[in-house]
Structures are given as structure tokens and as C-alpha cells.
N, C-alpha and C positions, 0 to 999 in steps of 0.2 A: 438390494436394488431390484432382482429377479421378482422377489415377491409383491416389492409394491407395482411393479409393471403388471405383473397378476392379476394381483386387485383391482387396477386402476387409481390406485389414489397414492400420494405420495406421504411422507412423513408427517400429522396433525399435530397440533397445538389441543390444548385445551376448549380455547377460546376465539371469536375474534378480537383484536384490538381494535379500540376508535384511539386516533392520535389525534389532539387538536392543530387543526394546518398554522396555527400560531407558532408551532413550534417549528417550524420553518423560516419565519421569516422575522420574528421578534431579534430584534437588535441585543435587546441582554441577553437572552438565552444564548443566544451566538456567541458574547464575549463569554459568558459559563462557560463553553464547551471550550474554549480558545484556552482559558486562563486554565481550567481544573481537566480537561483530556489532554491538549495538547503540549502546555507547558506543563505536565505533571506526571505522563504513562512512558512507560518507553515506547519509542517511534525509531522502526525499522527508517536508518541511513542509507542501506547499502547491503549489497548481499556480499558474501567472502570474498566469491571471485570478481567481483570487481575492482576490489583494492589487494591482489594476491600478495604484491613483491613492495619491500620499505622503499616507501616513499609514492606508491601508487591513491589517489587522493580523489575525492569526489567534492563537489561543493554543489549547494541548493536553499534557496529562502523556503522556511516553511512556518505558518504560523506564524507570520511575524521577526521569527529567528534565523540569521545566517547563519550555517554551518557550513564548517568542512569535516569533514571523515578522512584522515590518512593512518595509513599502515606506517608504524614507527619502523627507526632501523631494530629495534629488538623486537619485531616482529607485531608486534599489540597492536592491534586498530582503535585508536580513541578520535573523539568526537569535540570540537572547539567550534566556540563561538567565531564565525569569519571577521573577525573586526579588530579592527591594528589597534594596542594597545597606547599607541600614540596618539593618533587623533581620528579615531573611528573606519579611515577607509577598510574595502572589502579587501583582505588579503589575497584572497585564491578568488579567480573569475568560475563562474556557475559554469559548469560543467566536470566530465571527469580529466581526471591529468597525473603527469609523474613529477614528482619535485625532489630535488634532496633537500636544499632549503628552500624556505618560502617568505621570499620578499616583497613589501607593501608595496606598490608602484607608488605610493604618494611620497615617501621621503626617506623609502628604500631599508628600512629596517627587516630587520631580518631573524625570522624563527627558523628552528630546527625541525625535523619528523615527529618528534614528542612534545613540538606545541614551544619551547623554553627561546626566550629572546637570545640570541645569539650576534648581532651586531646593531651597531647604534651607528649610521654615518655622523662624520664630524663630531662624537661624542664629545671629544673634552671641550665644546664650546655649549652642548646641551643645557649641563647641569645636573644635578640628583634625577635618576630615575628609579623608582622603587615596585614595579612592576618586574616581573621576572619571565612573564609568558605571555601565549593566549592563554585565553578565560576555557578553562576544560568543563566538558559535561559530564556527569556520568554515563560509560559505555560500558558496554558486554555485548560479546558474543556468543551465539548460540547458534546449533543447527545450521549454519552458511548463512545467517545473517547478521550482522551488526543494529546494534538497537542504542537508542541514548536518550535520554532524559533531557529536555530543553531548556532545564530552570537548574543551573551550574549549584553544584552543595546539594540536590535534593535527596530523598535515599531512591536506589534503585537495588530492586530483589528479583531479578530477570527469572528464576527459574518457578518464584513464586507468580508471577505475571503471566509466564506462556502456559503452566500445568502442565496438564498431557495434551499440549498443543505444539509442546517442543518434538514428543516421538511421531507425533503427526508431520509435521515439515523436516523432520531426518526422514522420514519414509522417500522424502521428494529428492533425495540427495542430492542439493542444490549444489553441494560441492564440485560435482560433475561440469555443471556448464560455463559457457563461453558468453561471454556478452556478445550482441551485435554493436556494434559503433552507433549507427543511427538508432535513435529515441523521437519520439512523437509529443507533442505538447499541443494539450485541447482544452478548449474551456466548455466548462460545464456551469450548473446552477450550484445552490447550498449544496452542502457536501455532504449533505446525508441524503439527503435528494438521490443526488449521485450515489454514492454507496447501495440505495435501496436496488439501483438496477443491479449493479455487482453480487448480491444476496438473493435475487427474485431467480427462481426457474419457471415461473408463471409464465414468464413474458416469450421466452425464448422460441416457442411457435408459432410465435403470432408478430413480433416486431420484428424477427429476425429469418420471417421465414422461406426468404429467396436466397440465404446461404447459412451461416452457421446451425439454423435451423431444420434443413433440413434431413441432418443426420439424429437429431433429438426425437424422444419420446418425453412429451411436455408434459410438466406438471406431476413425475413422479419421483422428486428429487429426495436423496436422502440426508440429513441434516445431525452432522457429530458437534455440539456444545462445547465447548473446553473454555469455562467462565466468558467471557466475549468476544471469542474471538470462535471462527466457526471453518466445518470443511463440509464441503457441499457436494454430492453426487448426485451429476447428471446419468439419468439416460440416453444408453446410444441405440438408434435401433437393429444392431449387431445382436444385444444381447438376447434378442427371444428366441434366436436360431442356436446359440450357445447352449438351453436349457437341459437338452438331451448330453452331453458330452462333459467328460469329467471334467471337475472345476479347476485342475489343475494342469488341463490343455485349452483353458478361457485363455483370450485373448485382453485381456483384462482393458487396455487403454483404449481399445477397438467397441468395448462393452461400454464401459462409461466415461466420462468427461467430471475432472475434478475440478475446485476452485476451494482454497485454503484462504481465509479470510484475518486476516492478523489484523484487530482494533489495535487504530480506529480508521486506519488509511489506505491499507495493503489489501489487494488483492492479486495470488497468486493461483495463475491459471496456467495446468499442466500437469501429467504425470509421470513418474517415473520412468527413464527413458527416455521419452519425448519432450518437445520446445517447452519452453516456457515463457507465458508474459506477466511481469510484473506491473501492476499501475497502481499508482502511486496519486490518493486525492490529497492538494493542497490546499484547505479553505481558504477564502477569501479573494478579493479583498474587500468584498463587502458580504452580510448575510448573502444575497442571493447568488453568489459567483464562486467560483470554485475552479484551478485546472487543475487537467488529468497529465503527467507526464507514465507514459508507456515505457519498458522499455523492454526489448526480447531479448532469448538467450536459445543456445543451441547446447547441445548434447557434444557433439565435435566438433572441432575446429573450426571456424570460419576464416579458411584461408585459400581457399582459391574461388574464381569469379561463380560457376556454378553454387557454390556454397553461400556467396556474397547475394545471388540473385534469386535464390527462392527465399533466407531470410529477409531481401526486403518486397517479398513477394507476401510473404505473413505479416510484415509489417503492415504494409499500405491494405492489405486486407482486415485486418481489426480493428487500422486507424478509422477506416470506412464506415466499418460497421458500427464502431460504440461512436464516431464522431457524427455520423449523417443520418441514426440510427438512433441510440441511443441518446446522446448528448443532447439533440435536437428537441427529442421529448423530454429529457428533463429540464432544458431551458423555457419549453413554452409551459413544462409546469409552473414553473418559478416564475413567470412573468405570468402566470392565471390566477396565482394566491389570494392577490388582495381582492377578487371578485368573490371569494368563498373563505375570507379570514374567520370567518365567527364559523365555521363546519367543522368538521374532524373527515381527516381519513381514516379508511378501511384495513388493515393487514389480516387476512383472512388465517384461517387455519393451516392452509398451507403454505403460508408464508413467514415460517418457521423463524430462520435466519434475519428476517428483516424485524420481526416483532425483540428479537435478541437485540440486535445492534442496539432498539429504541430504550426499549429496557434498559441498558447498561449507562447510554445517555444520559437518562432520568437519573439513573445513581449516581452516578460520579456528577452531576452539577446539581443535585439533591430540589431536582424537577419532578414531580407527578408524573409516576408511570400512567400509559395511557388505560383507559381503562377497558374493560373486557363487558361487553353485554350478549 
């Protein structure tokens, strides 16, 4: 990081990319990426601590699909489809919670921690039921996070998926933190749209530069690969004054600002030590619409008011910024498209991270990488 502040220039590519702006808003390429990323990769659920203790439960529509995430009594976090085996209602209401069992409000049937039907009211006037559960996804956990696959029976191989992306977020040792209670929900445009800001250090002195900004050194970000999923160093401008002084009395979090990038939705901003915010893009419900749900985590406890009122001091500060700030520019991209559908964008050389994400894209819905001139 020291070096590329040196030079002036941050991590290059080869090439630049031209992306055609079709791939934004084209209606089938959307269902590609819906059907063959979303219903097909593993997609971070939930981090450890948020489902620590059996029977602690998250629930979320994503892509189409309801889930829930609970922690079983023998400890396992698995992943189910939210939908009553009886006649479709949402089992678990969207948000997190603690359950020991978990009954349908529509006609009160009832599962266990590990998903398995456990009462039937009035049964003996029912009849044959030959369902046994909810519908399970496959899960695995890794590194403090929970991951599941959206398409129930698919193979998942989590350790071949994250790489060396897994010692990358153990470095973050998510295990440590505290959820805050409150969570933030924004809408944004397509959801690579959005994503491209989460990946860009480009932007960071110039859209953001009456506050998160201006502790940055722009544009000399360094960029670690681990197949598609990426970790991103910012500069902070701490680090030029560090250069003289051993590197093992750096202040390291004070030097740079991290953001771990888990495809295709997750981005994790924070280092070791310090807060953390996870945001989480949910495509749709149309190509051009996308929301962000936020949600921050503390290092210590959040149990007393002090503690309650600077985490939602961080809150409502990056709700700000990626909502009034960011989001605002990626929705009036998304509403400028069809006046430049037939152009291509630009992902310059230094915009490492975002020309990946496109790349990965293109593969997995076997789309035309964009190409390089």
C-alpha cells in the first residue's frame, strides 16, 4: 500500500474493459445471473454471531427465495426454505429472532430447530401427510459466516468456493463481534451497478469527499483476487507519516481501510479490531432495482446507552453516505441507461476489483467478457 502511495498509482490491470451498458438492463441477462449466481453459489446468510445460541434464527427474501437460517439444538446452522409445508405461508417473519419451535401463523403447524414437522393441529381429521420438514438448503459454515446454496439438492463445496478467501475473512475474526439491533434498508439500482460502487476506490475522493473521504488517499487501492471474490486496501493518509518507523509499531487500521468482497453480494467493511458493516445487495425486483440491507457489528458489547449511541451514530453515518451519496448515483445511472443502450462502459485499469466482479459474471451466465482495447 506504502508503495503504491509512492508511486502514485494504485494496483493496474492489463487492460481497460468496455462493458456493453446492455448488460445492465437487458431483462435475460438478469434472469442468467438470478437463475445460474444466485440460485446456484453459495450466498452468505448470516454471520456466526448472529445466530450464536440453538434456536437463534434470521429470516430474508433474496433472489426470489425465502429463507430462514437457525442455529439447531445440536448446535448446526442450517438454511430452509421459509415456506410451510402445508400450504406455502412464511413460517418465520423477516427479521432476526429466537425460537425453540417454529409455528406457521396460518394453521399453526409446527417445526423443530433442525427444520423436521413436529405437530400437525387437528391431525387425526387431516389425513396422510408425507412431508417430514421444511424444504433444507445446503449450508456450511466457515470463518463466522454461514453460506447456503438457494436451489435445495444442489452440490455445495464451500471450501472450494471461498479458496484463500477463507484465511482472508478468519484474519477479520468475525467471531469477536456483536451485532447492533438496528439495520438499515435502501434501495438502490441493478445490483451490479451497486456492487460496482462497493469495488471502486476511484470514487472515494471525489463523491465522498466531505466525510469518509476525507481521511483517504484516492485511487491507490490495492486489490487481493481469491477467484471472485476480492479484498480491497484503501489508503489512509496516516500511512505516509508511518514510513519512517518500524512496521511492526504501524498502526495498521489507522494506515489503511479494508473491504472484503464475498461474490456476489457481500461486502465487508472493517478490520481487525474495529466495527464492522456488512451490506448485503438483494437484486430486484426488477433488472434495474436492487436493495441494500446494512447491518453493523461492534467489537464489545453493546450494552449500555453510550455504547447504543455512537453504534447508531455509525449507523445513520453510512446510511448517509452510501444512501444520499452513493445510491442516489447509482439510481440516476439506472434511470440514464436507455439514453446510451447501444455504448459500452469504461472499467479503467485501476478499477481492478470491478472489471473481476464483470468477468466472473460473464462466466458463470456464459455472457461475453467485456472486452479489452
Amino acid at each position: 500500500m506504502l508503495a503504491n502511495v509512492e508511486r502514485e498509482s494504485g494496483d493496474l490491470t492489463a487492460d481497460v474493459m468496455h462493458l456493453p451498458v446492455s448488460r445492465y438492463r437487458d431483462v435475460a441477462q438478469w434472469r442468467r445471473e438470478i437463475e445460474e449466481i444466485y440460485h446456484r453459489v453459495p450466498l452468505v446468510m448470516a454471520l456466526s454471531v448472529d445466530i450464536p445460541r440453538p434456536g437463534d434464527l434470521t429470516a430474508f427474501e433474496i433472489a426470489e427465495r425465502p429463507v430462514v437460517t437457525i442455529r439447531g439444538e445440536d448446535g448446526v446452522a442450517r438454511a430452509f426454505l421459509n415456506v410451510c409445508r402445508h400450504r406455502g405461508a412464511r413460517v418465520v417473519p423477516t427479521g432476526f429472532g429466537h425460537e425453540r419451535r417454529l409455528t406457521c401463523p396460518y394453521h399453526s403447524w409446527v417445526y423443530d430447530t433442525c427444520g423436521s414437522l413436529v405437530g400437525v393441529t387437528q391431525r387425526e381429521l387431516f389425513g396422510e401427510i408425507d412431508v417430514s420438514g421444511l424444504i433444507e438448503l445446503p449450508t456450511a459454515e466457515r470463518a463466522g459466516l454461514v453460506f447456503a446454496v438457494l436451489t435445495p439438492g444442489a452440490a455445495m463445496d464451500i471450501d472450494d468456493w471461498l479458496g484463500d478467501m477463507a484465511g482472508a475473512l478468519e484474519m477479520l475474526e468475525l467471531g469477536t463481534m456483536h451485532r447492533f439491533e438496528t439495520t438499515t434498508e435502501l434501495e438502490s439500482g441493478n445490483w451490479k451497478t451497486t456492487a460496482d460502487g462497493y469495488l471502486d476506490g476511484y470514487h472515494i475522493g471525489y463523491l465522498h469527499r466531505n466525510n469518509i473521504g476525507l481521511k483517504s488517499i484516492t485511487n491507490r487501492n490495492t486489490y487481493d483476487l481469491f477467484g471472485p471474490h476480492v479484498r480491497i486496501g484503501f489508503a489512509n493518509k496516516p500511512i505516509v507519516g508511518m514510513k519512517d518507523t518500524p512496521i511492526d509499531d504501524w498502526d495498521l487500521p489507522e494506515a489503511m481501510s479494508l473491504v472484503h468482497y464475498v461474490f456476489p453480494n457481500i461486502s465487508l467493511s472493517g478490520q481487525p479490531g474495529r466495527p464492522m458493516m456488512m451490506s448485503r445487495m438483494m437484486p430486484g425486483p426488477t433488472v434495474n432495482r436492487s436493495t441494500v440491507m446494512q447491518y453493523h457489528y461492534s467489537r464489545t458489547p453493546i450494552d449500555t446507552d453510550t455504547a447504543r449511541e455512537a453504534m447508531e451514530a455509525r449507523r445513520a453515518l453510512y446510511a448517509a453516505v452510501t444512501g444520499d451519496e452513493d445510491f442516489v448515483t447509482v439510481l440516476g445511472i439506472n434511470d440514464s441507461l436507455s439514453a446510451v443502450s447501444e455504448e459500452s462502459f469504461l472499467f479503467g485499469r485501476n478499477e481492478t476489483g470491478n472489471q473481476n466482479l464483470h468477468s466472473w459474471v460473464a462466466k458463470l451466465t456464459g455472457a461475453e467478457v467485456g472486452s479489452a482495447r
